[in-house]
Backbone as a chain_set.jsonl record, in Angstrom:
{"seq": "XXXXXXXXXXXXXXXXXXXXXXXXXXXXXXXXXXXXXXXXXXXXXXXXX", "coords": {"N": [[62.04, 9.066, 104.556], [64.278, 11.676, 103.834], [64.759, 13.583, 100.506], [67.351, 14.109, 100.301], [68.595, 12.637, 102.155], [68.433, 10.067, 100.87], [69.593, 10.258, 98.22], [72.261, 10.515, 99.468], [72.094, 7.764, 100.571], [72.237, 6.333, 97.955], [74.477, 7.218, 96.89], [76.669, 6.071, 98.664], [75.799, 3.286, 97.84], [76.623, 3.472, 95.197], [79.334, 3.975, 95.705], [80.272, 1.888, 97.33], [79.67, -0.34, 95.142], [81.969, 0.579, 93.664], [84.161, 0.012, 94.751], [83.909, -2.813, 95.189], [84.266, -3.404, 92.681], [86.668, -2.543, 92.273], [88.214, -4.563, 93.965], [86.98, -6.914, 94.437], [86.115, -8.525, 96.304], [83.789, -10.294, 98.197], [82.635, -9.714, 100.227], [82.314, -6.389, 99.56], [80.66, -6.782, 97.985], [78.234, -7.958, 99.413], [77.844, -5.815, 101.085], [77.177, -3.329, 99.364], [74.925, -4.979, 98.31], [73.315, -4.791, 100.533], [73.172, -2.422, 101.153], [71.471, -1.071, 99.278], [69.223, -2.286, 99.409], [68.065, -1.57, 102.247], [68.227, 1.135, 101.664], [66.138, 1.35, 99.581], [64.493, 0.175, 100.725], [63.679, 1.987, 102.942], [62.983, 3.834, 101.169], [60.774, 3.708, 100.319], [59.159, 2.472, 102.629], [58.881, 4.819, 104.259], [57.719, 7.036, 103.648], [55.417, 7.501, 105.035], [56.244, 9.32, 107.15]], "CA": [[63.407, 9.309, 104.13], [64.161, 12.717, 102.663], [65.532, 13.138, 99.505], [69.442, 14.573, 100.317], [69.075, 10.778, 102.546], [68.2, 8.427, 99.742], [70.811, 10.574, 97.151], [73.394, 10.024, 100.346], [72.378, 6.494, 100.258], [72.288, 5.941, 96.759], [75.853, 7.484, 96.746], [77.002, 4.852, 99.228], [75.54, 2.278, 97.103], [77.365, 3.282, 94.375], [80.696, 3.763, 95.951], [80.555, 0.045, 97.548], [79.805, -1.785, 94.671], [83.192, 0.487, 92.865], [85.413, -0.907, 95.572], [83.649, -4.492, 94.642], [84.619, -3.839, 91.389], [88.454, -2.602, 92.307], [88.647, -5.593, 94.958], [86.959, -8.371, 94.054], [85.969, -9.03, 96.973], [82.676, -10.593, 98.081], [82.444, -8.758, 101.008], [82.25, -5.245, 99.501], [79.312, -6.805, 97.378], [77.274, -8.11, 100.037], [77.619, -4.82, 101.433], [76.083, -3.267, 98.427], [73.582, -5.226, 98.178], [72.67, -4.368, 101.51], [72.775, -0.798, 101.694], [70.582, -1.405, 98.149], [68.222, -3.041, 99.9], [68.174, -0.883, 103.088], [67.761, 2.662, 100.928], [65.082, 1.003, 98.511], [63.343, -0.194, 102.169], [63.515, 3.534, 103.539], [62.1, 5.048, 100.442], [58.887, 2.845, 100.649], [58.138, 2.531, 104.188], [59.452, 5.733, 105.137], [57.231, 7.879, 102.884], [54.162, 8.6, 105.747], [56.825, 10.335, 108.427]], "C": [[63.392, 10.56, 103.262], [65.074, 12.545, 101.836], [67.03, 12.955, 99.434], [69.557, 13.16, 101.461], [69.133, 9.757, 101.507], [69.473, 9.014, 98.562], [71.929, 10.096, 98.145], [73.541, 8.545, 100.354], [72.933, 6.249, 99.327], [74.324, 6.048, 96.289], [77.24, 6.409, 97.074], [76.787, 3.579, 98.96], [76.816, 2.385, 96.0], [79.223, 3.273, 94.257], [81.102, 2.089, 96.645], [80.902, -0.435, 96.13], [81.322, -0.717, 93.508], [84.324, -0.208, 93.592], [85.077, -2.317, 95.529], [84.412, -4.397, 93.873], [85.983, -3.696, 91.72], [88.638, -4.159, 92.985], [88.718, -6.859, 94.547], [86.29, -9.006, 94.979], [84.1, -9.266, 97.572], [82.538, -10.11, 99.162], [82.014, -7.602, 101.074], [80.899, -5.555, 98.844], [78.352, -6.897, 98.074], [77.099, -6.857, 100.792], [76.73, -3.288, 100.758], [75.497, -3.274, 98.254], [72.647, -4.92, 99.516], [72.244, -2.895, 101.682], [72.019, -0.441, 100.469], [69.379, -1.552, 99.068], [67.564, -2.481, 101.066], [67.933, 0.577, 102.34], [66.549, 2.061, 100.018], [63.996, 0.858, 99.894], [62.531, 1.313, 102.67], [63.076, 4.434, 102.277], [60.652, 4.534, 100.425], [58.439, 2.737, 101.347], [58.131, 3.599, 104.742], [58.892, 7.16, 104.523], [55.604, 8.021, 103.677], [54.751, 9.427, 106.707], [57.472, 11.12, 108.022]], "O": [[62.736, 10.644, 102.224], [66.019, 11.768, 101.969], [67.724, 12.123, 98.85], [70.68, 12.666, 101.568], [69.869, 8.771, 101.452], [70.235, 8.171, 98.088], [72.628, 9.199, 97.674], [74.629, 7.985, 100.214], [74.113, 5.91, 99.42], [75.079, 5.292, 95.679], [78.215, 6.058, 96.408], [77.366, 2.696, 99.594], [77.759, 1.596, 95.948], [80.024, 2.884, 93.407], [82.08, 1.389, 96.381], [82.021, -0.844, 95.822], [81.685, -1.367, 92.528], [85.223, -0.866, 93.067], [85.98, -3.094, 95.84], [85.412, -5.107, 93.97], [86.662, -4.7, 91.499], [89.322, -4.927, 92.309], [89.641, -7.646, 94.339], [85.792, -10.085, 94.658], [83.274, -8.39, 97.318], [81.375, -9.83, 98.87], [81.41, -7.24, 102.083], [79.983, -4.756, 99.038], [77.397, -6.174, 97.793], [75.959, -6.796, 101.254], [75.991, -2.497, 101.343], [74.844, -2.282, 97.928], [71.42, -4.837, 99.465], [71.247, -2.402, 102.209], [71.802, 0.771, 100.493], [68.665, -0.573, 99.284], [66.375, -2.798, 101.118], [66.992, 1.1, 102.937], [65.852, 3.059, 99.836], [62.891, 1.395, 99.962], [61.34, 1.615, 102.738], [62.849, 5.636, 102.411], [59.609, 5.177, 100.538], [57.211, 2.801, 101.293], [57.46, 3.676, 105.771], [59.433, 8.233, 104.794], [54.682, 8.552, 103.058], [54.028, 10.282, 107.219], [57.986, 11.946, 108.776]]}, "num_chains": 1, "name": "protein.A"}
């Protein structure tokens, strides 16, 4: 994963969980936590290609 991917993630992390916070909704969180979980994946496995 190069870096201007994981800042793009990270970005998309942090804009989910503000529309959690406007919403409320548990939907936007689990989405969050996914694309968390999914950019944290791709900086650790994705660091021999």
């Amino acid at each position: 994963m190069g870096v201007l991917a994981f800042f793009a993630a990270l970005l998309a992390v942090v804009m989910s969980f503000g529309r959690w916070h406007e919403t409320g909704s548990p939907v936007w969180l689990a989405v969050s936590i996914a694309l968390l979980i999914l950019t944290l994946a791709g900086s650790l496995f994705g660091r021999g290609k």
